[in-house]
Backbone as XML, in Angstrom:
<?xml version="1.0"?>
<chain id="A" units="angstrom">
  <residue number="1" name="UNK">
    <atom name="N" x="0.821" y="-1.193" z="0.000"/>
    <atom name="CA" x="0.000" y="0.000" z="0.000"/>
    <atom name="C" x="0.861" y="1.250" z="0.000"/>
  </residue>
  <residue number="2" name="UNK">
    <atom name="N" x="1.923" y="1.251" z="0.766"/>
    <atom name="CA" x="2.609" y="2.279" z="0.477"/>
    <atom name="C" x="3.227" y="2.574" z="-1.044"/>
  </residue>
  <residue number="3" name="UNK">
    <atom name="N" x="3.731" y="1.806" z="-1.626"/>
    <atom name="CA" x="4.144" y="2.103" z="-2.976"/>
    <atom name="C" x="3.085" y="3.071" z="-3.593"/>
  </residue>
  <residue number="4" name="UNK">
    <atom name="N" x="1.780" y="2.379" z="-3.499"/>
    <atom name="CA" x="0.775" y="2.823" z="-4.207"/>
    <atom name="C" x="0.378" y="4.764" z="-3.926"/>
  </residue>
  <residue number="5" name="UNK">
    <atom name="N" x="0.430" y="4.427" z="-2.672"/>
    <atom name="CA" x="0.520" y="5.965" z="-1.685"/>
    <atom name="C" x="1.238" y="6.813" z="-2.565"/>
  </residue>
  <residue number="6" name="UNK">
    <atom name="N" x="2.382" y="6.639" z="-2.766"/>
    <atom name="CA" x="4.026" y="7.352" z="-2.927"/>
    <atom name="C" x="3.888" y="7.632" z="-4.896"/>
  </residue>
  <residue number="7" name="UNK">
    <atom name="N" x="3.133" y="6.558" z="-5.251"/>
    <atom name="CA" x="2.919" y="6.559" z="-6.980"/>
    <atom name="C" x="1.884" y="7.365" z="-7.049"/>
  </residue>
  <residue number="8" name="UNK">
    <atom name="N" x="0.898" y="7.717" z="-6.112"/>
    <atom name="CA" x="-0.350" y="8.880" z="-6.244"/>
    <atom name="C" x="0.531" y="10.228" z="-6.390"/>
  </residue>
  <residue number="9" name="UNK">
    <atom name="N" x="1.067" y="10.298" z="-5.052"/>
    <atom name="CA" x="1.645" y="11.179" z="-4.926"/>
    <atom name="C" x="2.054" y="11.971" z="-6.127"/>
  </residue>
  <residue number="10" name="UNK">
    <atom name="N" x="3.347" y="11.438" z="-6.112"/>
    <atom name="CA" x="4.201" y="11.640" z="-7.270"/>
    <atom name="C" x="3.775" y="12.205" z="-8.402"/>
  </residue>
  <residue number="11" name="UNK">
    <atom name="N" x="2.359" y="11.579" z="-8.879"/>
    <atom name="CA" x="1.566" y="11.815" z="-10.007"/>
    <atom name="C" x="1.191" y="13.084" z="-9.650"/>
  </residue>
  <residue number="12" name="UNK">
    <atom name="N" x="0.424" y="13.235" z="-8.948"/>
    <atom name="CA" x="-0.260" y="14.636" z="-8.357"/>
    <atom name="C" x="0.886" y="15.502" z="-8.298"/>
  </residue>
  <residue number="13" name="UNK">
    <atom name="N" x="2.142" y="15.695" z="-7.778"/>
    <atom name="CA" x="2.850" y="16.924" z="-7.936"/>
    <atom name="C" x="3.576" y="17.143" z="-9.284"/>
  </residue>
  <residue number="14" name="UNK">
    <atom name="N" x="4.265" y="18.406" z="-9.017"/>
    <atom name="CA" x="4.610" y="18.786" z="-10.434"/>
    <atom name="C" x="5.527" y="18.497" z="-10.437"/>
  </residue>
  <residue number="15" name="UNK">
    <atom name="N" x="6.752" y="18.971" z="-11.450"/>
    <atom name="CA" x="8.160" y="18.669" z="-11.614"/>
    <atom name="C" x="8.892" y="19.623" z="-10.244"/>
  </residue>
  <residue number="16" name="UNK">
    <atom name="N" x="8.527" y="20.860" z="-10.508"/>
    <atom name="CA" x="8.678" y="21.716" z="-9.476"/>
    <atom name="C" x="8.574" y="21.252" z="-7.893"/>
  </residue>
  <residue number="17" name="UNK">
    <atom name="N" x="7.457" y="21.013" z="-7.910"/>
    <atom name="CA" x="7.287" y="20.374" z="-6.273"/>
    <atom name="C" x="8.137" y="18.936" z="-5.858"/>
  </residue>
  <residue number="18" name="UNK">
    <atom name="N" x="8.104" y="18.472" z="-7.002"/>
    <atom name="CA" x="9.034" y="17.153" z="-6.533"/>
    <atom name="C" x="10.343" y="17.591" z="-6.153"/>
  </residue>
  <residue number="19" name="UNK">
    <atom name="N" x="11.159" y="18.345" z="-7.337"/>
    <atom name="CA" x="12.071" y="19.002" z="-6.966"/>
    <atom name="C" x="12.317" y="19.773" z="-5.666"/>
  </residue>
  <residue number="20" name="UNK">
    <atom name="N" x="11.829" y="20.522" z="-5.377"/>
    <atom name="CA" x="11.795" y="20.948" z="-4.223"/>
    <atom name="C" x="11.726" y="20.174" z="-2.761"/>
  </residue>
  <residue number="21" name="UNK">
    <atom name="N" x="11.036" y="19.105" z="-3.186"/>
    <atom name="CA" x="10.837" y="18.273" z="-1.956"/>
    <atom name="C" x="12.403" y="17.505" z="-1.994"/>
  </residue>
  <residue number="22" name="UNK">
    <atom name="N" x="12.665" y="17.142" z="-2.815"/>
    <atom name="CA" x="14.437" y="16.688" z="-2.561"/>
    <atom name="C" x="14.904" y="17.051" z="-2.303"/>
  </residue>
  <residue number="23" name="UNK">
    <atom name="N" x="15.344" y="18.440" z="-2.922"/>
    <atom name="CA" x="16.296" y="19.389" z="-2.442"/>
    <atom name="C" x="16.094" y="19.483" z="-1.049"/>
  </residue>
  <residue number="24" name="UNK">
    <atom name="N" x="14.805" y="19.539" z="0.057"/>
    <atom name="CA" x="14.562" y="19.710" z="1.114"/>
    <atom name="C" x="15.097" y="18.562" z="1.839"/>
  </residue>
  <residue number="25" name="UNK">
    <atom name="N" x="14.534" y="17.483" z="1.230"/>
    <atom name="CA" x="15.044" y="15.896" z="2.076"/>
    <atom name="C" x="16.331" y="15.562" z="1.942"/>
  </residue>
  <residue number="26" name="UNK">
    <atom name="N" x="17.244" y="16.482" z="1.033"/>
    <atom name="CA" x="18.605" y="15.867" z="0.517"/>
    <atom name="C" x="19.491" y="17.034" z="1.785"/>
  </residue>
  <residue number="27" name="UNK">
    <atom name="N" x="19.102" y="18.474" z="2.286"/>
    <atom name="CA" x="19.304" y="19.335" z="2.929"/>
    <atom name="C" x="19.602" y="18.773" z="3.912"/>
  </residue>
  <residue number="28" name="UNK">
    <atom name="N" x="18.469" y="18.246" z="4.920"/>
    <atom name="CA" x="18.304" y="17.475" z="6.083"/>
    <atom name="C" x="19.290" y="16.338" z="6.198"/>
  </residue>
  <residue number="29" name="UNK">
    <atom name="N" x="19.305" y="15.935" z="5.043"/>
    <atom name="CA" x="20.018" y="14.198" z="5.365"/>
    <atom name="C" x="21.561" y="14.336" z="6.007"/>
  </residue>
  <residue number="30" name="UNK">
    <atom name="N" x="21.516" y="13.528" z="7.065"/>
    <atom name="CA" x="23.256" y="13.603" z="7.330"/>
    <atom name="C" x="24.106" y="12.376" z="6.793"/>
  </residue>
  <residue number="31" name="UNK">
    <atom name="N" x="22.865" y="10.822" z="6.741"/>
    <atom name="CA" x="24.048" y="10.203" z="5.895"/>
    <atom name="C" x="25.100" y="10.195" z="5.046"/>
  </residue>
  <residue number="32" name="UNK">
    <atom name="N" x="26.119" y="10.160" z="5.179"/>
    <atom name="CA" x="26.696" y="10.251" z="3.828"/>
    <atom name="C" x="26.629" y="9.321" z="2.930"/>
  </residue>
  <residue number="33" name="UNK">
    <atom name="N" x="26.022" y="7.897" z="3.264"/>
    <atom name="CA" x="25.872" y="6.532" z="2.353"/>
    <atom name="C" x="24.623" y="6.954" z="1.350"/>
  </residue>
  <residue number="34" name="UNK">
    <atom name="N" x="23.958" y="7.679" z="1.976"/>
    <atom name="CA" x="22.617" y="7.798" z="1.600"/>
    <atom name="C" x="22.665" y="9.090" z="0.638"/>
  </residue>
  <residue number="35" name="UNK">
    <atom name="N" x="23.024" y="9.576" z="0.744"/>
    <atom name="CA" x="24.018" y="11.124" z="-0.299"/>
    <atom name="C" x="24.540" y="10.797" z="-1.152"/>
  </residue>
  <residue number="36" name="UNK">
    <atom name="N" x="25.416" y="9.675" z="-1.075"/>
    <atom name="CA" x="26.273" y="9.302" z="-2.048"/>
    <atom name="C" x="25.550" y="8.321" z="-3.123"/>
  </residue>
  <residue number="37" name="UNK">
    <atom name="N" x="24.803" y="7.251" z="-2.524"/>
    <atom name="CA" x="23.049" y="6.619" z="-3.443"/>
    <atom name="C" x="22.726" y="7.577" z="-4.220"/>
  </residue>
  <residue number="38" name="UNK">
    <atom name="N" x="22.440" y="8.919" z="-3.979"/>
    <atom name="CA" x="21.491" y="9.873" z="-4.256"/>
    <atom name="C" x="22.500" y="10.409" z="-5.727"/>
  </residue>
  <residue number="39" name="UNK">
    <atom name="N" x="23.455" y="10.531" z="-5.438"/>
    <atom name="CA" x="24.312" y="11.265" z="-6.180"/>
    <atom name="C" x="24.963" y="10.005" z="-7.440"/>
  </residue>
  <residue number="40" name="UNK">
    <atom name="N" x="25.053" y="8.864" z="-7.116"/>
    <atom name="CA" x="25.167" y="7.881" z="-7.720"/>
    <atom name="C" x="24.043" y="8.100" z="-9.006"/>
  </residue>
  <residue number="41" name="UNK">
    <atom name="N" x="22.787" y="7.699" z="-8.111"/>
    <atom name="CA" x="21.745" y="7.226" z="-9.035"/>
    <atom name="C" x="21.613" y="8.968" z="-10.154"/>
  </residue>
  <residue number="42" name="UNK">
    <atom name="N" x="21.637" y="9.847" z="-9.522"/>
    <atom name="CA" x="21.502" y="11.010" z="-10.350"/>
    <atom name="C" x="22.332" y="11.024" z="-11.423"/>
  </residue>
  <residue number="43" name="UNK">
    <atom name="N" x="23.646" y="11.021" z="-11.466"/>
    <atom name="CA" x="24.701" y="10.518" z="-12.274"/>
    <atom name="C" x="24.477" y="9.571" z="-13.296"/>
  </residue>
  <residue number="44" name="UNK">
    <atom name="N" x="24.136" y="8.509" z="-12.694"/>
    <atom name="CA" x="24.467" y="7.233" z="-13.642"/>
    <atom name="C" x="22.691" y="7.460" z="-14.948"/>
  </residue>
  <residue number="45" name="UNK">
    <atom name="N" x="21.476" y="7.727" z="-14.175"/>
    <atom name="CA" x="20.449" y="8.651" z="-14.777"/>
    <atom name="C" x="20.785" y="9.617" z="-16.127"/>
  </residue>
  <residue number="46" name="UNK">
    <atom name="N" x="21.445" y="10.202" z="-15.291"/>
    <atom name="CA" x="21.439" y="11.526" z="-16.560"/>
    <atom name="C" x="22.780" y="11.153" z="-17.373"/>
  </residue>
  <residue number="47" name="UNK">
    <atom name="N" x="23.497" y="10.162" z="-17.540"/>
    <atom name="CA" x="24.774" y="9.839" z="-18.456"/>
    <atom name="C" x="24.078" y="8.769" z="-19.326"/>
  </residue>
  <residue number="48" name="UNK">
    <atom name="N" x="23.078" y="8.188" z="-18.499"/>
    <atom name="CA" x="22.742" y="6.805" z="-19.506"/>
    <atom name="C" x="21.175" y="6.461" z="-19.599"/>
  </residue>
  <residue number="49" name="UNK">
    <atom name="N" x="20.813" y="7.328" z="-20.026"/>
    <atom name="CA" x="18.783" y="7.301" z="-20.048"/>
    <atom name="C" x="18.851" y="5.788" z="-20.238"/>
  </residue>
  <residue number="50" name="UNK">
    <atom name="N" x="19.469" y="4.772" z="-20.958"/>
    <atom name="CA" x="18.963" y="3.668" z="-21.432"/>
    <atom name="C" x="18.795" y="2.902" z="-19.994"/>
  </residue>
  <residue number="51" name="UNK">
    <atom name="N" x="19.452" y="3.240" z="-18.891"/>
    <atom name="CA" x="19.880" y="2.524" z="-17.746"/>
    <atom name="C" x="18.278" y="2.938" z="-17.215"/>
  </residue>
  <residue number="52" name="UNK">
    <atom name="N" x="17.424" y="4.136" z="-17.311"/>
    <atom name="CA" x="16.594" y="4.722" z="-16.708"/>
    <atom name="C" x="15.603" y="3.743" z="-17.217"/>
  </residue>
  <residue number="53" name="UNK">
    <atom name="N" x="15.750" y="3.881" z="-18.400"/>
    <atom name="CA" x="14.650" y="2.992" z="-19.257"/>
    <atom name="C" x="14.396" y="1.393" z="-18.923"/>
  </residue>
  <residue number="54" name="UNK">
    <atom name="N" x="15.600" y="0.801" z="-18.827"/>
    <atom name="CA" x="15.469" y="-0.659" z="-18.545"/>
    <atom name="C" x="15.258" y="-0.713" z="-17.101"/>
  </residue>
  <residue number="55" name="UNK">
    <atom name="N" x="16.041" y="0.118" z="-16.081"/>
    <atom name="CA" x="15.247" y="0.100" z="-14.833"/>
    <atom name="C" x="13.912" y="0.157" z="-14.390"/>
  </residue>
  <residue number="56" name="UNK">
    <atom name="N" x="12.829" y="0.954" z="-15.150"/>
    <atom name="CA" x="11.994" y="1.553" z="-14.912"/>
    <atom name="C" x="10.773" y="0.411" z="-15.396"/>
  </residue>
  <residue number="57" name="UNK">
    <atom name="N" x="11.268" y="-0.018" z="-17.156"/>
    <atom name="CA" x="10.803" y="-1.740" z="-17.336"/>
    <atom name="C" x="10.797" y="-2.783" z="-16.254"/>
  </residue>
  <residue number="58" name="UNK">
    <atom name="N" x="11.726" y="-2.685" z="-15.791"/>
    <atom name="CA" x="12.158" y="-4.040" z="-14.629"/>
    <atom name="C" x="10.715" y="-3.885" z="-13.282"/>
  </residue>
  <residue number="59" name="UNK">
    <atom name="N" x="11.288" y="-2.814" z="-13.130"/>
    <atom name="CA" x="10.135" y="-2.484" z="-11.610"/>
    <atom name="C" x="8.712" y="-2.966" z="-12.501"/>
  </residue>
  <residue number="60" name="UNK">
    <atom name="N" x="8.552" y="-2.421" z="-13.419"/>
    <atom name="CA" x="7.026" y="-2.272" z="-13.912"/>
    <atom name="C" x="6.849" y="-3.710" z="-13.984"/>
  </residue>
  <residue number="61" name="UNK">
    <atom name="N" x="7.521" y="-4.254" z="-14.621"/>
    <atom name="CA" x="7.550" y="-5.818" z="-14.806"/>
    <atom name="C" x="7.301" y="-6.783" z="-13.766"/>
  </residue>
  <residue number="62" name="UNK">
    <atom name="N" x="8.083" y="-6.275" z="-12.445"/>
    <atom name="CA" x="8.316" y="-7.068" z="-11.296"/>
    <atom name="C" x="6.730" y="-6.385" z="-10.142"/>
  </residue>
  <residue number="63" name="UNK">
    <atom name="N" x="6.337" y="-5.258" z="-10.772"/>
    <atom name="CA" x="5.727" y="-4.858" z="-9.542"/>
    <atom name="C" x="3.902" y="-6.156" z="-10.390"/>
  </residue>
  <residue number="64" name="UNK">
    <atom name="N" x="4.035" y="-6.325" z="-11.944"/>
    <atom name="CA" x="2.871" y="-6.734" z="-12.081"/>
    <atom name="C" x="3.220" y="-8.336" z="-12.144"/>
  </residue>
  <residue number="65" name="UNK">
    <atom name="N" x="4.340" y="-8.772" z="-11.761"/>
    <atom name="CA" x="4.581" y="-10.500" z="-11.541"/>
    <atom name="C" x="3.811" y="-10.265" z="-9.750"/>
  </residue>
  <residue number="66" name="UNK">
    <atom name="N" x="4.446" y="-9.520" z="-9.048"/>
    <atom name="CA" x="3.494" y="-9.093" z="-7.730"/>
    <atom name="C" x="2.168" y="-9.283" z="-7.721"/>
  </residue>
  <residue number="67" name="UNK">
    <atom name="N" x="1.568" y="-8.450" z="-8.419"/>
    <atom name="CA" x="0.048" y="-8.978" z="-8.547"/>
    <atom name="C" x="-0.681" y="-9.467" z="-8.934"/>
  </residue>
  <residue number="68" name="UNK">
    <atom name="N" x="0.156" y="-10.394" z="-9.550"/>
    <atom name="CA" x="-0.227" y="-11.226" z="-10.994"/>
    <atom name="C" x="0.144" y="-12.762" z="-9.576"/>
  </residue>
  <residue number="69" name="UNK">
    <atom name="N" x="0.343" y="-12.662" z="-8.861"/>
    <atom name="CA" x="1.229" y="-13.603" z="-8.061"/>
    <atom name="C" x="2.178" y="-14.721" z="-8.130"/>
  </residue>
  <residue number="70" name="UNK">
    <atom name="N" x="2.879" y="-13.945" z="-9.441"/>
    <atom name="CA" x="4.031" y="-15.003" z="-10.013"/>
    <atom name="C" x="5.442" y="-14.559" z="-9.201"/>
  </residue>
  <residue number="71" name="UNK">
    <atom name="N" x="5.429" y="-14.942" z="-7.890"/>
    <atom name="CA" x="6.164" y="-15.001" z="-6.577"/>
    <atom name="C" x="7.270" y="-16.376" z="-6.635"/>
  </residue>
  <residue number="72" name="UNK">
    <atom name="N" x="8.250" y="-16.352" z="-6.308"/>
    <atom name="CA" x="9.201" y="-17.221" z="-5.766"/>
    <atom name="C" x="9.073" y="-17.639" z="-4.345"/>
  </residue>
  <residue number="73" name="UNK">
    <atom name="N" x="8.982" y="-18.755" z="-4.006"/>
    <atom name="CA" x="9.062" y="-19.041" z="-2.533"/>
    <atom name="C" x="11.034" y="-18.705" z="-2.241"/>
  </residue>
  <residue number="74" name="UNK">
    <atom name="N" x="10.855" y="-18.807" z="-0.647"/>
    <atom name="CA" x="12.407" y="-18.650" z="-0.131"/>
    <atom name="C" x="13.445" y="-19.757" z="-1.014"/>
  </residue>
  <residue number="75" name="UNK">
    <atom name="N" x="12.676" y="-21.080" z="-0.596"/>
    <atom name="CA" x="13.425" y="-22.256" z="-1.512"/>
    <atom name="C" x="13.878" y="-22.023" z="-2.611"/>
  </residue>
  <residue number="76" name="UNK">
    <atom name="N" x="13.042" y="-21.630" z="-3.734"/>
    <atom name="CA" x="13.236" y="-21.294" z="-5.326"/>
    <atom name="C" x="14.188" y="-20.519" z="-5.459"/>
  </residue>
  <residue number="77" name="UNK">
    <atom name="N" x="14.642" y="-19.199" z="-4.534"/>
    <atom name="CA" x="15.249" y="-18.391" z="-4.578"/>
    <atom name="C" x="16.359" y="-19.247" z="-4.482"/>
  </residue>
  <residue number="78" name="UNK">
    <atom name="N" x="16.502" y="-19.899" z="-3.228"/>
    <atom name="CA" x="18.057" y="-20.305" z="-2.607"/>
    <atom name="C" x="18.609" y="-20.995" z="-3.423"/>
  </residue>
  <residue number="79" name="UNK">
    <atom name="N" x="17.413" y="-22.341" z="-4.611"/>
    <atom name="CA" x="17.868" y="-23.454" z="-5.330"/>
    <atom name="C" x="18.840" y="-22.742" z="-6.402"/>
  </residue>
  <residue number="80" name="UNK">
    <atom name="N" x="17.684" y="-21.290" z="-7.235"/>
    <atom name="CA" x="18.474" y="-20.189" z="-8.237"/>
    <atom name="C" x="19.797" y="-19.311" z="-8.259"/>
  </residue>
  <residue number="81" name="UNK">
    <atom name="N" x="20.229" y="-19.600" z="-6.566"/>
    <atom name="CA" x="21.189" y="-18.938" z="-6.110"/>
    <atom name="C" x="22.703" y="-19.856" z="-5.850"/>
  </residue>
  <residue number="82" name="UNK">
    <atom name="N" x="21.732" y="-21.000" z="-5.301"/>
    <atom name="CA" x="22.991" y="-22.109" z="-5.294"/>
    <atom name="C" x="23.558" y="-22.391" z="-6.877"/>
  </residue>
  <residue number="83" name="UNK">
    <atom name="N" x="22.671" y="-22.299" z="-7.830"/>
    <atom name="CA" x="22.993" y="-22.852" z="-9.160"/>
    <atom name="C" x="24.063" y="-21.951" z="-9.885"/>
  </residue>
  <residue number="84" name="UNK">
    <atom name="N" x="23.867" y="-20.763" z="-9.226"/>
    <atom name="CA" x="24.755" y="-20.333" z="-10.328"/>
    <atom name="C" x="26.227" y="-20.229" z="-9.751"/>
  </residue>
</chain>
């Protein structure tokens, strides 16, 4: 439910307001791990749209295997993990 929350959101503000709301949350932040994520993902974004693009596929993809309930149990995971 929260995703869903956060995807309203998002929709509803403008470019402007989003902006602004980072700049505010990025102000505040003292992590530096979490700064450096931020500054990563901004970077690697604006050098390589294609990276934006196939990321943005993936989630969409993975968020409707979610509700579609094409789920992995823990097992499946571990068997896919041992294999490789």
């Amino acid at each position: 439910m929260k995703s869903l929350t956060l995807e309203y959101r998002l929709d509803t503000m403008s470019t402007v307001e989003i902006k602004t709301e980072l700049q505010q949350m990025i102000e505040r932040e003292k992590d530096m791990s979490i700064l450096e994520a931020i500054r990563t993902i901004l970077q690697k974004t604006s050098l390589n749209p294609m990276l934006k693009e196939k990321l943005t596929e993936r989630a969409l993809r993975s968020e409707k295997d979610i509700t579609e309930g094409r789920l992995l149990s823990k097992e499946q995971v571990q068997q896919r993990t041992e294999r490789k």
